[in-house]
C-alpha positions in Angstrom: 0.0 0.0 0.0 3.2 2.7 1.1 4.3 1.8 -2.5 0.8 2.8 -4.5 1.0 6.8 -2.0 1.5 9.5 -4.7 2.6 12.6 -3.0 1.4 14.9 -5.5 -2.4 13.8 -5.1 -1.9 14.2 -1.6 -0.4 17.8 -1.7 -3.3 18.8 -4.6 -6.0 17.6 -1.9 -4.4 19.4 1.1 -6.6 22.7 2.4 -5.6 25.6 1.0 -4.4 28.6 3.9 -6.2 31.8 4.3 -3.6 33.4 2.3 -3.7 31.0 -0.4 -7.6 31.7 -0.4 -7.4 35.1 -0.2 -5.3 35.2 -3.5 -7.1 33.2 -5.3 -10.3 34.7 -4.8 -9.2 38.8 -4.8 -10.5 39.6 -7.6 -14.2 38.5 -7.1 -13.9 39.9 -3.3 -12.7 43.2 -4.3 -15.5 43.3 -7.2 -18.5 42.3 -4.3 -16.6 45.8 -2.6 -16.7 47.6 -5.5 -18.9 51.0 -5.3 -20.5 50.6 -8.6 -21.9 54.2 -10.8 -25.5 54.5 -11.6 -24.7 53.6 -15.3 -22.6 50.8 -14.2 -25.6 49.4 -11.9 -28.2 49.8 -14.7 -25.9 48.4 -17.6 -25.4 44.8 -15.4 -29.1 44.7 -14.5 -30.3 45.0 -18.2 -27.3 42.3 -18.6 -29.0 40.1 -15.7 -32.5 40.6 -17.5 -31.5 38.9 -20.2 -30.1 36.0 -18.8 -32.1 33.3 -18.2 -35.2 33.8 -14.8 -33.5 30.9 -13.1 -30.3 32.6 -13.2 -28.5 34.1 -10.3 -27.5 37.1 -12.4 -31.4 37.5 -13.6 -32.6 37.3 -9.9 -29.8 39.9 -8.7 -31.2 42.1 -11.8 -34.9 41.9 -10.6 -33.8 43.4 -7.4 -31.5 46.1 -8.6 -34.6 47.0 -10.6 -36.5 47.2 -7.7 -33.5 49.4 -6.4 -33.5 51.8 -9.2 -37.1 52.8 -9.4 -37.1 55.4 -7.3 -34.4 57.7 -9.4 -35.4 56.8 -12.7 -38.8 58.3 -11.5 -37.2 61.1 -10.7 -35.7 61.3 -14.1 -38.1 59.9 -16.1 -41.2 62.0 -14.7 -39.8 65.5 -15.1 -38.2 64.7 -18.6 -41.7 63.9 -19.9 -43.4 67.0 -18.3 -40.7 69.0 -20.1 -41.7 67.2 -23.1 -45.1 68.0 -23.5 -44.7 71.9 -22.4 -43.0 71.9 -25.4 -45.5 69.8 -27.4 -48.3 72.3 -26.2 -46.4 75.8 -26.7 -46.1 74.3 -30.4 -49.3 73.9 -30.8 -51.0 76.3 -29.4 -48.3 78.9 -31.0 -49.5 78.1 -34.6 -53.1 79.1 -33.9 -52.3 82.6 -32.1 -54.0 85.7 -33.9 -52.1 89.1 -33.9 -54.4 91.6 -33.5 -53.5 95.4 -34.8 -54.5 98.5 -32.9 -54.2 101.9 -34.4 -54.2 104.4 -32.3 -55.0 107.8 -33.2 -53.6 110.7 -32.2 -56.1 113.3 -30.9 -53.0 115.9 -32.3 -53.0 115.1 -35.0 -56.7 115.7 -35.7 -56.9 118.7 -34.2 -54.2 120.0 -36.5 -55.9 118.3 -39.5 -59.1 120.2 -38.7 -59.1 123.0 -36.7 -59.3 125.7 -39.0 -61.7 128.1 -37.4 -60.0 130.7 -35.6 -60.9 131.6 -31.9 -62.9 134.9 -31.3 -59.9 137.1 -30.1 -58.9 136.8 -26.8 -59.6 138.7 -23.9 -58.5 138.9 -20.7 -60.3 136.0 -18.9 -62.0 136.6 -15.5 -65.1 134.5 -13.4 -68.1 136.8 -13.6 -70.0 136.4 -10.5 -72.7 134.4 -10.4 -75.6 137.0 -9.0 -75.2 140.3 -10.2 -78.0 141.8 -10.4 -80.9 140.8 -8.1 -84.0 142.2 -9.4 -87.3 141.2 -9.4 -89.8 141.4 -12.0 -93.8 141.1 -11.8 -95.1 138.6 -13.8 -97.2 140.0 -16.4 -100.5 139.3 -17.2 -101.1 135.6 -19.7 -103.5 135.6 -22.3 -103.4 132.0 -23.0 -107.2 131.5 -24.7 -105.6 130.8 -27.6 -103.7 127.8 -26.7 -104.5 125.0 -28.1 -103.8 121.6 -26.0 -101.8 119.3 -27.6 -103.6 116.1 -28.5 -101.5 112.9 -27.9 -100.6 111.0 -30.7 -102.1 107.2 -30.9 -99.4 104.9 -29.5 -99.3 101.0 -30.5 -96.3 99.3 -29.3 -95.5 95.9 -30.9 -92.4 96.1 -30.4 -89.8 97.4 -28.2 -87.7 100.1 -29.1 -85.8 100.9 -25.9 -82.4 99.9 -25.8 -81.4 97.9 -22.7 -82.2 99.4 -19.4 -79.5 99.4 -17.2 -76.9 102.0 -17.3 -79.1 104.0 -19.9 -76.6 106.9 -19.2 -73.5 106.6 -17.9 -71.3 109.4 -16.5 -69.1 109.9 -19.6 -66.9 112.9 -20.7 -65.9 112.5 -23.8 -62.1 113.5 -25.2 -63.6 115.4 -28.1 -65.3 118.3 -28.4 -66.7 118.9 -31.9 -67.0 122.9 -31.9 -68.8 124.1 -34.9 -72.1 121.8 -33.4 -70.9 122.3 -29.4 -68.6 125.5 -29.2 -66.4 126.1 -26.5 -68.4 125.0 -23.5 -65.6 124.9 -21.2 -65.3 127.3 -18.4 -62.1 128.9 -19.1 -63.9 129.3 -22.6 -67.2 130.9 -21.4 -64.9 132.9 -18.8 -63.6 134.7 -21.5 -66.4 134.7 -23.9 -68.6 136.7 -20.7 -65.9 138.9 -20.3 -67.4 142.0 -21.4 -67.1 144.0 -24.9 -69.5 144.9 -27.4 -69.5 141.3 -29.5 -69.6 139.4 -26.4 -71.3 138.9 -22.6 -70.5 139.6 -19.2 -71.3 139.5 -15.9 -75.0 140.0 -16.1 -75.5 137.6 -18.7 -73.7 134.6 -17.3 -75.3 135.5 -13.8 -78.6 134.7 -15.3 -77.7 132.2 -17.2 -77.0 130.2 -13.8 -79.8 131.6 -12.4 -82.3 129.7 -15.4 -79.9 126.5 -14.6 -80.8 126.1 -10.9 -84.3 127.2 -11.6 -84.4 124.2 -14.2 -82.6 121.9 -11.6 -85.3 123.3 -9.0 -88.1 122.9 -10.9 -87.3 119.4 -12.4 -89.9 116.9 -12.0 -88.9 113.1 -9.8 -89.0 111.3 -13.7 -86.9 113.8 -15.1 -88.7 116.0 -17.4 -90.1 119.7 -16.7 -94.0 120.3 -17.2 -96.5 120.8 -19.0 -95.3 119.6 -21.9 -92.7 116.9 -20.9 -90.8 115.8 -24.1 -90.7 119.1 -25.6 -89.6 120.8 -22.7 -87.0 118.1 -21.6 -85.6 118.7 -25.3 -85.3 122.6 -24.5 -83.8 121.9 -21.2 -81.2 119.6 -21.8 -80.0 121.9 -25.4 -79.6 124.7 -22.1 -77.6 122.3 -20.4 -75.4 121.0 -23.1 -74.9 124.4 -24.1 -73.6 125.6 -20.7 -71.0 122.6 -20.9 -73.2 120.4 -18.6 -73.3 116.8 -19.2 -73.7 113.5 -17.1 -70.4 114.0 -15.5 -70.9 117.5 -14.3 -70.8 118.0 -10.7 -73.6 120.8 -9.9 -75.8 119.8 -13.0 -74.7 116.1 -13.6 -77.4 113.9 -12.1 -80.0 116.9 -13.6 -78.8 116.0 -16.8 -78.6 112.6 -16.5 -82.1 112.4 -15.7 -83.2 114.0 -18.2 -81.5 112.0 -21.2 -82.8 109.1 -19.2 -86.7 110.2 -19.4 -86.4 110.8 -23.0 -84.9 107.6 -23.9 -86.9 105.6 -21.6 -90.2 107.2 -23.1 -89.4 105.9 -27.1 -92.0 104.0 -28.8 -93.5 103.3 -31.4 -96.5 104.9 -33.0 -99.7 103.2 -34.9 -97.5 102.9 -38.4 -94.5 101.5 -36.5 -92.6 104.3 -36.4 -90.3 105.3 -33.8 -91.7 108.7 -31.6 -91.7 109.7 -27.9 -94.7 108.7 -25.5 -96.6 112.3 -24.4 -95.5 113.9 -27.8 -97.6 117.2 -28.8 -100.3 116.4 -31.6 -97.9 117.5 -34.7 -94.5 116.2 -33.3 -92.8 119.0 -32.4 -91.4 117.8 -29.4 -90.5 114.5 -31.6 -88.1 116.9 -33.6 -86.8 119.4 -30.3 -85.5 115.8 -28.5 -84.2 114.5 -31.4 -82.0 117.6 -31.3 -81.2 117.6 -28.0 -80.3 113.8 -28.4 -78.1 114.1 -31.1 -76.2 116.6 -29.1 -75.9 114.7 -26.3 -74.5 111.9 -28.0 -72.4 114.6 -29.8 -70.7 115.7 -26.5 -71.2 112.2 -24.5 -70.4 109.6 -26.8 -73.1 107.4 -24.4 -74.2 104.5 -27.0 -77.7 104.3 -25.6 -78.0 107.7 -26.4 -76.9 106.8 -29.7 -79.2 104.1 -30.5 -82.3 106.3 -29.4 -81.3 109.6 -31.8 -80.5 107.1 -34.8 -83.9 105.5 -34.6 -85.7 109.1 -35.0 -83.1 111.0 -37.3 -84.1 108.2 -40.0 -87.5 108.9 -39.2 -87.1 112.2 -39.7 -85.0 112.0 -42.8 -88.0 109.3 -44.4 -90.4 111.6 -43.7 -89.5 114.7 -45.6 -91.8 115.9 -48.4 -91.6 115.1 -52.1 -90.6 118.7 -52.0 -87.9 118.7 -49.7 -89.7 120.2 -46.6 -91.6 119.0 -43.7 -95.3 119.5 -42.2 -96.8 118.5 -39.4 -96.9 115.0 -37.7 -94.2 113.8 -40.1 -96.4 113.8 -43.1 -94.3 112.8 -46.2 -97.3 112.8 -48.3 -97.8 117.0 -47.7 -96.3 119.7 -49.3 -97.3 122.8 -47.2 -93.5 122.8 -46.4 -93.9 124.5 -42.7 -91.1 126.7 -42.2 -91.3 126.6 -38.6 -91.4 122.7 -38.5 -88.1 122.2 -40.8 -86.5 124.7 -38.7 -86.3 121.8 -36.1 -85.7 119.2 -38.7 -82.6 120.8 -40.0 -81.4 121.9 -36.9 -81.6 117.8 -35.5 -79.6 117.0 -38.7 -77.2 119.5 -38.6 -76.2 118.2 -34.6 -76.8 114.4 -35.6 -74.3 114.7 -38.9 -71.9 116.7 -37.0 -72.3 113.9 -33.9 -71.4 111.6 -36.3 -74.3 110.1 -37.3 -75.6 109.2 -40.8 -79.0 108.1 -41.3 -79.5 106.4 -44.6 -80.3 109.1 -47.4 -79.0 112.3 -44.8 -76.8 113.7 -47.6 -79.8 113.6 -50.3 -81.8 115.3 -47.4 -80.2 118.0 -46.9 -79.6 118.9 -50.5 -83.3 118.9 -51.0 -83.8 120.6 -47.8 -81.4 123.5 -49.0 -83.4 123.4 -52.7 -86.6 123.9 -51.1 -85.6 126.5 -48.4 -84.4 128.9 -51.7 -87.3 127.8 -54.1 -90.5 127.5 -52.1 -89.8 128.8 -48.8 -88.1 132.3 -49.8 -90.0 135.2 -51.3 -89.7 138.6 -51.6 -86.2 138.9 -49.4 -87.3 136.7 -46.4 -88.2 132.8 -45.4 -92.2 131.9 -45.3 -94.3 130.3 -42.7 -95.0 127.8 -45.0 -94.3 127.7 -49.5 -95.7 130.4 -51.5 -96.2 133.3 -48.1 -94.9 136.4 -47.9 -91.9 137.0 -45.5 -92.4 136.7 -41.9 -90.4 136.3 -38.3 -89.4 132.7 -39.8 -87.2 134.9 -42.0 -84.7 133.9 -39.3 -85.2 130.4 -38.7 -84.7 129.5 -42.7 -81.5 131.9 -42.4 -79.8 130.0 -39.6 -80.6 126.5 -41.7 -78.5 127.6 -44.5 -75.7 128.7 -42.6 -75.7 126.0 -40.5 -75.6 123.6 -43.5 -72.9 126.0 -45.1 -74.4 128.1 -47.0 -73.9 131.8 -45.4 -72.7 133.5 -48.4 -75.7 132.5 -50.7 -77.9 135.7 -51.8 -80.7 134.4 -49.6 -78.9 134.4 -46.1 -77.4 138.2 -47.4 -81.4 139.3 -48.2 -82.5 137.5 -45.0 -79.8 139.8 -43.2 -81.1 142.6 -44.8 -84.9 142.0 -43.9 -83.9 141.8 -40.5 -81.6 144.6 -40.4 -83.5 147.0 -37.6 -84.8 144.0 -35.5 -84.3 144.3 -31.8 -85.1 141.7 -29.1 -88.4 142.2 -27.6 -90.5 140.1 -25.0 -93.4 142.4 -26.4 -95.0 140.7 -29.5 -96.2 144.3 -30.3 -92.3 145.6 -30.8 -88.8 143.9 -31.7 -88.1 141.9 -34.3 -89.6 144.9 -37.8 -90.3 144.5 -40.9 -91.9 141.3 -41.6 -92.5 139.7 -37.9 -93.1 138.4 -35.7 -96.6 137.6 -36.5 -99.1 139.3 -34.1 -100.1 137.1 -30.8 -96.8 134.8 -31.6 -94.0 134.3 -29.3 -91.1 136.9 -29.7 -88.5 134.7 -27.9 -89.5 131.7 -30.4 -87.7 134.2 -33.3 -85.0 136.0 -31.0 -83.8 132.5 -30.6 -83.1 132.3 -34.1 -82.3 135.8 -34.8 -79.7 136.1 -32.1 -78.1 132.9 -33.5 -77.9 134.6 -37.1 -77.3 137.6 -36.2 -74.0 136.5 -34.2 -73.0 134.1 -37.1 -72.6 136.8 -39.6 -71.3 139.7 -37.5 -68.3 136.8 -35.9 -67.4 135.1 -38.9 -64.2 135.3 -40.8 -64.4 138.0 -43.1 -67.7 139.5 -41.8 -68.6 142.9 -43.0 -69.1 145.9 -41.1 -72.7 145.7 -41.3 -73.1 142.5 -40.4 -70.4 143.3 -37.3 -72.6 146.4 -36.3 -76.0 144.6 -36.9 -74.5 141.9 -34.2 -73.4 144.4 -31.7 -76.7 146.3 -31.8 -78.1 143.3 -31.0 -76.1 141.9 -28.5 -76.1 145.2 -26.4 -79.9 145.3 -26.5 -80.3 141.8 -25.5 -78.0 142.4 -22.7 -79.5 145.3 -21.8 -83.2 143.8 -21.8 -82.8 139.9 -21.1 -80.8 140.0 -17.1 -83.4 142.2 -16.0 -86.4 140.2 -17.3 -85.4 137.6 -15.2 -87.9 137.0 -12.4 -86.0 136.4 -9.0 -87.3 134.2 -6.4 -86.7 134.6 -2.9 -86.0 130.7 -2.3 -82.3 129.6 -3.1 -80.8 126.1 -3.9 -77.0 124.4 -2.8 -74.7 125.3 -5.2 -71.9 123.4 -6.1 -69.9 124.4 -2.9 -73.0 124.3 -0.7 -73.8 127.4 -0.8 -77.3 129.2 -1.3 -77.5 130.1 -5.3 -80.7 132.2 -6.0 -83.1 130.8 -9.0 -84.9 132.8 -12.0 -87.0 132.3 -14.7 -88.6 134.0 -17.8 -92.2 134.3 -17.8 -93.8 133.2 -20.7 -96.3 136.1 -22.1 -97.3 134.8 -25.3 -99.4 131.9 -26.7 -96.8 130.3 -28.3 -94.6 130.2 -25.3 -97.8 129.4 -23.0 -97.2 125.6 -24.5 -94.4 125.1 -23.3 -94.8 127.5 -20.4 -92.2 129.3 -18.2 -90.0 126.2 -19.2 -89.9 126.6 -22.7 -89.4 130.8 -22.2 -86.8 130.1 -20.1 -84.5 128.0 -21.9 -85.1 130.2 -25.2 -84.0 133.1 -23.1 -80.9 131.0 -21.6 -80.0 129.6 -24.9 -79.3 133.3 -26.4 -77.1 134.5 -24.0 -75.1 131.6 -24.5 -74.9 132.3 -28.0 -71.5 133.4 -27.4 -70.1 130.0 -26.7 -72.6 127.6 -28.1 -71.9 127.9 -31.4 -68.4 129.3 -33.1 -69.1 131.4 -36.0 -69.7 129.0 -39.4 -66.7 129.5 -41.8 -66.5 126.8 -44.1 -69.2 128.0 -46.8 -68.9 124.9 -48.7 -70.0 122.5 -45.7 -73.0 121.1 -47.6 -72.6 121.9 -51.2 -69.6 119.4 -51.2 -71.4 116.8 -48.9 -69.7 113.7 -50.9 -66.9 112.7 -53.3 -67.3 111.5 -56.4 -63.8 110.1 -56.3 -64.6 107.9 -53.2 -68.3 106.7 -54.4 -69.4 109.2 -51.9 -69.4 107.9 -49.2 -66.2 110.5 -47.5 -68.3 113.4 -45.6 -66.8 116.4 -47.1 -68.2 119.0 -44.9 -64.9 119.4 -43.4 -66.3 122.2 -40.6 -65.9 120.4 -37.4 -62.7 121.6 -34.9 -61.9 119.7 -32.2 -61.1 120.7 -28.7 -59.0 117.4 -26.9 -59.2 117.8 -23.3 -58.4 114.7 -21.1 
């Protein structure tokens, strides 16, 4: 058996040291120590994923996996959020929509049309607000021949209001159109009361304010004046709007408001559809006097509902004119008496609507019949008719301040209607004033100073105005200054004025039977309205305003009357 012991199997079956252990396995123990990257780690567990599931490396890969989950989440989950921000800016960046604003600049219009100079300056001053304080008896009224308005039919299908809420909102508007609004600013009437032959002063504007508080006194809760509501609400507001008050005025501005709010809460319609005003007089005056004092509104507001009512009856009134190019009462197309004193109020709503901006279909047409009729029916024998075919009366005035409103002062029959009423003089007496030719006997004399004053001042303060015309105005304007701030009937009772202080109230009494419709109301604010003459209107200039109404070059659809300035004040 000794001899069959092989020493080499013996020594190759012998344990191996520690040492000898330690070196043979180093390289695996010092890769189980190794501290192994994130990359490393996840490139050997996709390499144990593919081995076989019953294989150790497999096994050890499952639970690295289970290991890793938490930072590739952390990876993973912002990377795609990144990822579709990106996808959705894309997307939504190919559907934005640029859209353009132009925006004007008010300079730049002002220099493009202002090109009717100022009245010259003077050295500006606040007048006092009571001057004078005089108190007139109220004369005697004969009213038996008044004849009480008869209300016009109403049928109301259809609404024609425009939506209630906020009917008129406390807006000033930027722009000031001036030949339709003047200068109605106070540094503006500061300087135009002044003093000076062509101009007013203290008394004036003190009575002025006087008929304003008495108008804010006398308002009633619904915001018209009695007794004849639309009518008179139409005079009142032109007295305000004159005077610079709108909406956002702070002695006059809820007066005002609630005023344009009672005439445009009280349009209708009447039996044939057509828009009118609820309490209108028999023959639509009033219909035509709110429509004016709409259009100004909207003219110096800018208020959209205001808007929406004063379009609806300025296409009523430009459908209903007469084959002839007039207008007779209650709107009747089919007539062709061609009232002189009813087209007064037309044109006059026109004129304010067109320079407000607003175009009723066929307005341009209008008024070039209107101006064909005024010199072919409704002048004769150096004046304007009461109605086509008459002989020349106190309506000589109210045709002559149509044409020159429309732009046409320097045709022959605005120089003979200056000449007719040449020596006219304001009067409150029917019996004395306004000679040759009117006014007619038992008619209102305020009803024609109202238009007199107005023509009077446009030819005596226009550019180029002769010396006639310039004396003529300042006749007239001295003896209206003279006459009208004493007229005015002081009452004892006073209201807050815009500092809380007591203001004192006045009023002209009517003494006619024309004024007796409309009452003290209507008196008053025909009174008011000429000694604001001075700033309501600035003199006409542009002679061509409604000859060259259109363009044949642009289809005619550019208004050429080119006569508005604008006043920007923001």
């Amino acid at each position: 058996m000794a001899e069959d012991f092989n020493e080499e199997e013996i020594a190759e079956e012998a344990p191996l040291s520690a040492e000898e252990l330690f070196e043979l396995h180093k390289e695996e123990i010092n890769a189980a120590f190794e501290e192994k990257g994130f990359f490393r780690r996840m490139k050997d567990m996709f390499a144990g994923l593919s081995k076989p599931r019953s294989s150790p490396e497999y096994k050890l890969a499952r639970i690295e996996l289970q290991r890793l989950v938490a930072p590739l989440a952390a990876i993973l989950l912002p990377t795609l959020g990144v990822g579709i921000l990106i996808v959705v800016t894309a997307v939504t960046g190919q559907n934005k929509q640029t859209i353009q604003v132009d925006i004007a600049s008010a300079q730049d219009e002002v220099q493009e049309l202002q090109d009717e100079p100022e009245p010259e300056e003077v050295e500006e001053q606040t007048p006092p607000e009571e001057p004078v304080e005089i108190t007139v008896d109220a004369p005697n009224v004969n009213v038996n021949d008044v004849v009480t308005p008869q209300a016009t039919p109403q049928n109301e299908p259809v609404s024609v209001k425009p939506a209630s809420q906020d009917t008129v909102a406390l807006i000033k508007s930027p722009v000031t159109m001036k030949s339709m609004t003047g200068s109605r600013t106070p540094g503006s009437i500061g300087r135009m009361t002044a003093g000076g032959a062509s101009y007013g002063d203290a008394q004036t504007e003190g009575a002025v304010l006087k008929a304003l508080r008495w108008l804010k006194k006398t308002q009633l809760p619904n915001g018209s004046w009695k007794p004849s509501p639309i009518s008179n609400t139409g005079f009142a507001i032109l007295a305000y709007l004159a005077h610079g008050e709108t909406p956002a005025s702070k002695e006059f501005g809820p007066t005002v408001e609630k005023a344009l709010q009672f005439l445009i809460e009280s349009i209708t319609l009447n039996k044939d559809g057509e828009p009118t005003f609820k309490g209108t007089d028999g023959n639509e005056y009033a219909t035509l006097i709110a429509t004016y004092a709409l259009c100004e509104a909207y003219g110096m507001t800018r208020n959209p509902n205001t808007k929406i009512v004063a379009m609806q009856t300025l296409q009523r009134i430009v459908n209903n004119q007469s084959p002839t190019g007039g207008w007779d009462y209650k709107m009747n197309k089919k007539s062709t008496r061609d009232d002189m004193s009813y087209a007064g109020w037309a044109l006059q709503a026109l004129k304010a609507g067109k320079m407000a901006g607003m175009h009723p279909n066929g307005l341009e047409e209008c008024i070039k019949k209107a101006i064909k009729c005024l010199k072919t029916r409704n002048f004769k024998g150096g004046g304007f008719n009461y109605t086509a075919g008459g002989a020349p009366t106190g309506l000589t005035a109210t045709g002559c301040l149509a044409m020159q409103l429309l732009g046409y002062m320097n045709d022959q029959e605005v120089k003979s209607s200056l000449d007719f009423m040449r020596e006219w003089k304001p009067a409150f007496d029917a019996k004395g004033g306004a000679k040759p030719g009117g006014p007619l006997p038992g008619s209102s004399p305020q009803y024609y100073c109202y238009y007199a004053a107005q023509c009077k001042y446009q030819a005596g303060m226009c550019q180029g105005a002769t010396p006639a015309n310039v004396k003529t105005w300042q006749d007239w304007n001295t003896a209206m200054k003279a006459l009208y701030p004493p007229k005015i009937i002081t009452l004892p009772e006073t209201i807050p004025g815009p500092d809380g202080k007591p203001r004192k109230i006045g009023y002209w009494k009517a003494v006619d039977s024309l004024g007796a419709g409309g009452g003290d109301t209507m008196s008053t604010c025909l009174c008011a309205l000429q000694l604001m003459v001075y700033y309501r209107y600035l003199p006409t200039t542009q002679t061509k305003a409604a000859k060259a109404i259109t363009d044949p070059d642009d289809g005619g659809k550019k208004d050429k009357s080119n006569d508005i300035d604008v006043d920007v004040d923001i």
